[in-house]
C-alpha positions in Angstrom: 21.3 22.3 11.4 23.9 21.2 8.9 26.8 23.3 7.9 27.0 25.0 4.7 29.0 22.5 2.1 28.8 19.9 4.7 25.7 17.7 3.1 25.1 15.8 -0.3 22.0 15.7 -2.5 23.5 13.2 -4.9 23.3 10.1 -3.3 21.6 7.0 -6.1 20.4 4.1 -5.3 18.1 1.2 -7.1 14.9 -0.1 -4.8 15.2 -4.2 -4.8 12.5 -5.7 -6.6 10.0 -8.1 -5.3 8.3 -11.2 -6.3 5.5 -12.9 -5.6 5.9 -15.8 -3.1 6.3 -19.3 -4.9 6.3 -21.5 -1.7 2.7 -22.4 -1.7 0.5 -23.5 -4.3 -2.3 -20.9 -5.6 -6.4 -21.6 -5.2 -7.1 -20.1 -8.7 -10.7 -18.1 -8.4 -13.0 -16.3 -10.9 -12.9 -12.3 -11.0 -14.2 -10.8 -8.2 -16.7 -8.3 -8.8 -19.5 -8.8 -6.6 -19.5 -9.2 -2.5 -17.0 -11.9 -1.9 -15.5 -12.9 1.5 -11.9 -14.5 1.4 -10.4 -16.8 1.6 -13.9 -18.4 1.1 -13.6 -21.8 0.4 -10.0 -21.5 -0.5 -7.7 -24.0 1.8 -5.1 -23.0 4.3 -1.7 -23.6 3.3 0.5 -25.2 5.6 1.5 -21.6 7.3 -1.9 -21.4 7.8 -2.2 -18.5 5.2 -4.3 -18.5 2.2 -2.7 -18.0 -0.9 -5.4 -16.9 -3.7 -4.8 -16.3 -7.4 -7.4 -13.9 -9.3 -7.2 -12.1 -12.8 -8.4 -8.9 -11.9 -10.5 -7.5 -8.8 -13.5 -5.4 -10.2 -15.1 -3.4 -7.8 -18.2 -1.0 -8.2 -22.0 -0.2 -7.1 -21.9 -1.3 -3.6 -19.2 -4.3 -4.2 -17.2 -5.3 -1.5 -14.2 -7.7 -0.9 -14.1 -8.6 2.8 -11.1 -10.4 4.5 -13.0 -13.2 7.4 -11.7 -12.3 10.9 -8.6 -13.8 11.8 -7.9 -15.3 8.3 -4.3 -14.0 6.4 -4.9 -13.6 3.0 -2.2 -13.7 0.1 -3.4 -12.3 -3.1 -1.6 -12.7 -6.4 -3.5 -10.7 -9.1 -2.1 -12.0 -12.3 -3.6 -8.9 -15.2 -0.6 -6.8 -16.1 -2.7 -3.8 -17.5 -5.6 -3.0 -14.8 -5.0 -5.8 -12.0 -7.5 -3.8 -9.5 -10.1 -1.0 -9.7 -12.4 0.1 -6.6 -15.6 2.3 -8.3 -18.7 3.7 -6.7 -19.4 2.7 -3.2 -16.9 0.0 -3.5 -14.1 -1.2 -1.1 -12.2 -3.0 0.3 -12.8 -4.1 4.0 -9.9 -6.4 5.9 -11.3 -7.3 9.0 -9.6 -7.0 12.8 -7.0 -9.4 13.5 -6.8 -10.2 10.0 -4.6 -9.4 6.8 -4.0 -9.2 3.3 -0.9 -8.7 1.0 -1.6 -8.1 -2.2 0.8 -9.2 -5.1 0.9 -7.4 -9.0 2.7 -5.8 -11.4 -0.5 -3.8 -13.0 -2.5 -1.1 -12.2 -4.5 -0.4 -8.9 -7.2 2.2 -9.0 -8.9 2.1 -5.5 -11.2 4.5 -5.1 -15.3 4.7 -3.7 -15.0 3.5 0.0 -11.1 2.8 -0.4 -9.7 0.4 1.9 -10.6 0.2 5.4 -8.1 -2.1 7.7 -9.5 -2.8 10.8 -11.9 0.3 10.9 -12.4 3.6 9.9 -10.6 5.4 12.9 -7.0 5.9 14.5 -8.5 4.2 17.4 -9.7 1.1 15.7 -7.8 0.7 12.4 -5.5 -2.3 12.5 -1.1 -1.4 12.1 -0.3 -1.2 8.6 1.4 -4.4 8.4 -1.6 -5.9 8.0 -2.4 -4.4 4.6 0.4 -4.6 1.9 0.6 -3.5 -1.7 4.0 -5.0 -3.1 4.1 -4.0 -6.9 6.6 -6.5 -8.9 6.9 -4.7 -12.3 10.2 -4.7 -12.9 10.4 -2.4 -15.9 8.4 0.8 -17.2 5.3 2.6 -14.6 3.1 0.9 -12.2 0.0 3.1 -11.7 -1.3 2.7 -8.0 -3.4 5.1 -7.1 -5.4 4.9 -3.4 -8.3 6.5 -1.2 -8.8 6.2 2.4 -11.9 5.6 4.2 -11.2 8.1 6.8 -7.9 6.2 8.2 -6.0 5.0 5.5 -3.3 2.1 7.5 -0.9 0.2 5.0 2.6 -0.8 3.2 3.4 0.2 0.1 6.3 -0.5 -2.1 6.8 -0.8 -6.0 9.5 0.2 -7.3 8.3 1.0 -10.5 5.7 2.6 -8.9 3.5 6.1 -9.5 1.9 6.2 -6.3 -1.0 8.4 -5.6 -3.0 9.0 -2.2 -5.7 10.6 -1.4 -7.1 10.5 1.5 -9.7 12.6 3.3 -8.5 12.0 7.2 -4.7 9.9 8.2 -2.7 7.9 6.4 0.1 5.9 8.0 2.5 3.1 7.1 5.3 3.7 4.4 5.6 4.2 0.9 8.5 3.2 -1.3 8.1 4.3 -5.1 9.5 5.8 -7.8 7.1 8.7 -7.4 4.7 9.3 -4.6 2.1 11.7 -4.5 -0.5 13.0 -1.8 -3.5 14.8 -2.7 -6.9 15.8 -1.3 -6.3 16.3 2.9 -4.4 13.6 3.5 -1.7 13.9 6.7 1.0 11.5 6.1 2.7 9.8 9.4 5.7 7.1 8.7 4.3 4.2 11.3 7.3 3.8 13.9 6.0 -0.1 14.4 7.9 -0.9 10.9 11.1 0.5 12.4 11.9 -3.4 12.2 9.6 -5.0 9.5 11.7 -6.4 6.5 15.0 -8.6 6.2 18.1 -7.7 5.0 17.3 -3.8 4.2 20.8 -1.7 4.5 18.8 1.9 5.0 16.1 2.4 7.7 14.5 5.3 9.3 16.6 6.6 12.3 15.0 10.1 12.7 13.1 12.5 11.1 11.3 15.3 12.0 7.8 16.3 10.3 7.5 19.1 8.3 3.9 20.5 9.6 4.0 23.9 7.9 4.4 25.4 4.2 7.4 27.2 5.4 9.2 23.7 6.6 8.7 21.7 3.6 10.0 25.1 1.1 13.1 24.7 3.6 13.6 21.0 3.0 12.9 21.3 -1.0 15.1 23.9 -1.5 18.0 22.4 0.5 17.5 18.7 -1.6 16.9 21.0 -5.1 13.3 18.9 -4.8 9.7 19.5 -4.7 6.7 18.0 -2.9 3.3 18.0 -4.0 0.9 18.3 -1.0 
């Protein structure tokens, strides 16, 4: 409990913005809109990751864009308006012991089947390090809106961001955004295994405590003159 007059609710501070690796050269490929694996016949770069470069990612019907086994995927989606939209039975399927990072500054509308990393429950989805969304508008709103396939395991961070979720069973990882939203029955966890992930952040998560019940989260709101929207 904190005493009365002893806490501050007007603490500012500007998220760092991001930018898409330059190390390694791009394999430039056509839009993706049907079922495509990846990397494909994209080479490995000398890390051994693949670095892709795409227009846009269209999804819909019963599209699918699967990451290989064991493969880590770097995607640089280049549209500035609608970089990625999951339709229909769509989605987005990164396989176990794989990843994929995914680089833009448009929007993301992922939808139908969502994103399923690893699998489709707690006990076989993969940590959400190995699924990244790293938004790099740098001025103005990034739309990114996402729907889990039953366990929805990933990073997030825009800082320009409006960031929806929706998910229908657990969604854990992080989220950094100018705005973050969860809707449908989504239960949020913050993934202790990213107590370390990142270099040179001042701020990290040292404790919390989560607010399970309507009357915990009026408590917090009212004490931070905030709302949340669950």
């Amino acid at each position: 409990t904190i005493a009365p007059g002893h806490s501050s609710t007007d603490f500012s501070a500007s998220f760092d913005p991001v930018t898409t690796p330059t190390t390694y050269a791009y394999t430039p490929i056509a839009l993706i809109n049907s079922t495509t694996p990846l990397p494909g016949a994209a080479p490995a770069a000398a890390d051994g990751k693949y670095y892709i470069e795409v227009p846009s990612i269209s999804l819909n019907g019963s599209d699918q864009l699967n990451i290989t086994t064991g493969t880590n995927v770097i995607l640089k989606v280049t549209s500035t308006v609608n970089a990625i939209s999951v339709t229909g039975n769509g989605g987005i399927n990164i396989a176990t012991d794989s990843t994929l990072k995914i680089y833009t500054d448009g929007d993301i509308a992922i939808g139908g089947n969502g994103v399923s990393n690893g699998g489709s429950t707690l006990g076989t989805a993969n940590q959400p390090i190995d699924f990244q969304i790293w938004g790099t508008k740098t001025s103005g709103t990034q739309n990114i809106a996402i729907a889990g396939n039953g366990v929805l395991s990933a990073i997030v961070y825009a800082p320009q961001g409006a960031v929806t979720i929706n998910g229908n069973g657990d969604v854990m990882g992080s989220v950094v955004a100018d705005t973050i939203r969860l809707t449908g029955n989504a239960n949020f966890h913050y993934d202790e295994s990213l107590a370390d992930f990142g270099d040179g952040n001042p701020y990290r998560v040292a404790a919390w405590r989560e607010l399970t019940t309507a009357d915990d989260r009026t408590t917090a709101c009212t004490a931070i003159g905030s709302t949340m929207d669950f």
